[in-house]
C-alpha positions in Angstrom: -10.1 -48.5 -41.9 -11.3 -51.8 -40.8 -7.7 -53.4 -41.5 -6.2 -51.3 -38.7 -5.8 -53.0 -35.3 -5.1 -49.7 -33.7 -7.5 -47.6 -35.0 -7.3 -44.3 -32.7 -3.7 -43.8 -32.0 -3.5 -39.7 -32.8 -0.8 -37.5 -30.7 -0.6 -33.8 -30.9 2.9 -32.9 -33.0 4.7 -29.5 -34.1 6.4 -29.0 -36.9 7.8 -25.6 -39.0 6.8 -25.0 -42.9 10.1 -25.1 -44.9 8.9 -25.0 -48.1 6.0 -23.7 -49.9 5.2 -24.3 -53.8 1.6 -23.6 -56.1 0.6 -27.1 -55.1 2.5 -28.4 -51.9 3.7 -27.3 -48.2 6.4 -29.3 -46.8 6.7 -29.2 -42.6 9.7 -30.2 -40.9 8.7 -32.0 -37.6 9.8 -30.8 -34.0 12.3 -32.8 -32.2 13.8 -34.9 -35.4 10.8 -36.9 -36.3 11.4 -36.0 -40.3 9.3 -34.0 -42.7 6.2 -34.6 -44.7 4.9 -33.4 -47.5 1.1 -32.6 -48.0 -1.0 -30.7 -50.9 -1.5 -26.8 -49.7 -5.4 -27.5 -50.4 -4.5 -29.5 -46.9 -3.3 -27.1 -44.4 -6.2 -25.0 -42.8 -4.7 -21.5 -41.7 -6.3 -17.7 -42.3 -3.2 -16.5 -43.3 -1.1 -16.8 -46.7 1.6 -19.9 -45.8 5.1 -18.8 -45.4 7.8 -20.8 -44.4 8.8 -20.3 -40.8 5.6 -20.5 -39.5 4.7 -22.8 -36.9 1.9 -26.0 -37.3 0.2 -27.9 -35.1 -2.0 -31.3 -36.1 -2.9 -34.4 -35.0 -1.3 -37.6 -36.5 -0.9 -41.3 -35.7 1.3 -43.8 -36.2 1.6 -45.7 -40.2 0.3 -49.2 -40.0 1.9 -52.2 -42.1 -1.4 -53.9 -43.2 -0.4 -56.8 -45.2 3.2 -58.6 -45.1 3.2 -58.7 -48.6 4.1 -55.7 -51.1 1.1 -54.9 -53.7 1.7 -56.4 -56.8 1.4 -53.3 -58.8 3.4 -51.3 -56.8 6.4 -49.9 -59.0 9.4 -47.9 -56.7 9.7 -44.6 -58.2 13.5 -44.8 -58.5 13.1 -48.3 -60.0 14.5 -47.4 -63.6 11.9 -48.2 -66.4 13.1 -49.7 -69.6 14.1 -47.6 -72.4 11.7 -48.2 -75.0 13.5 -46.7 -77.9 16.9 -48.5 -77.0 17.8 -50.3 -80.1 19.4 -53.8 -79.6 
């Protein structure tokens, strides 16, 4: 946290559950900000999750911290090399 120059930046946002699975919830944001994707172990409620229910949360803005990519980072539609291809 002490790479962030804007440290407390949260806004109130809505958002509906379209999708449910054994490990994740996806909610769709109000007013066309996208979706995200969190594990269900995440989302507090006293009631089983169903999609079309309503969520409220607190969430700020994604910082850039460095300019430069992570060395190890590896896209996960960069295509690996077939390691039984035979040449």
């Amino acid at each position: 946290m002490e790479h962030l120059k804007y440290a407390s930046t949260e806004q109130y946002h809505e958002g509906i559950i379209i999708e449910v699975t054994d490990g994740s919830v996806t909610i769709d944001f109000k007013g066309r900000l996208g979706t995200l994707k969190v594990p269900r172990r995440m989302v507090i409620t006293d009631w089983p999750i169903t999609p079309g229910m309503e969520v409220g949360f607190l969430m700020s803005y994604p910082e850039v911290l460095r300019e430069a990519p992570r060395e190890s980072f590896e896209h996960p539609n960069t295509p690996k090399e077939d390691q039984h291809s035979c040449n």
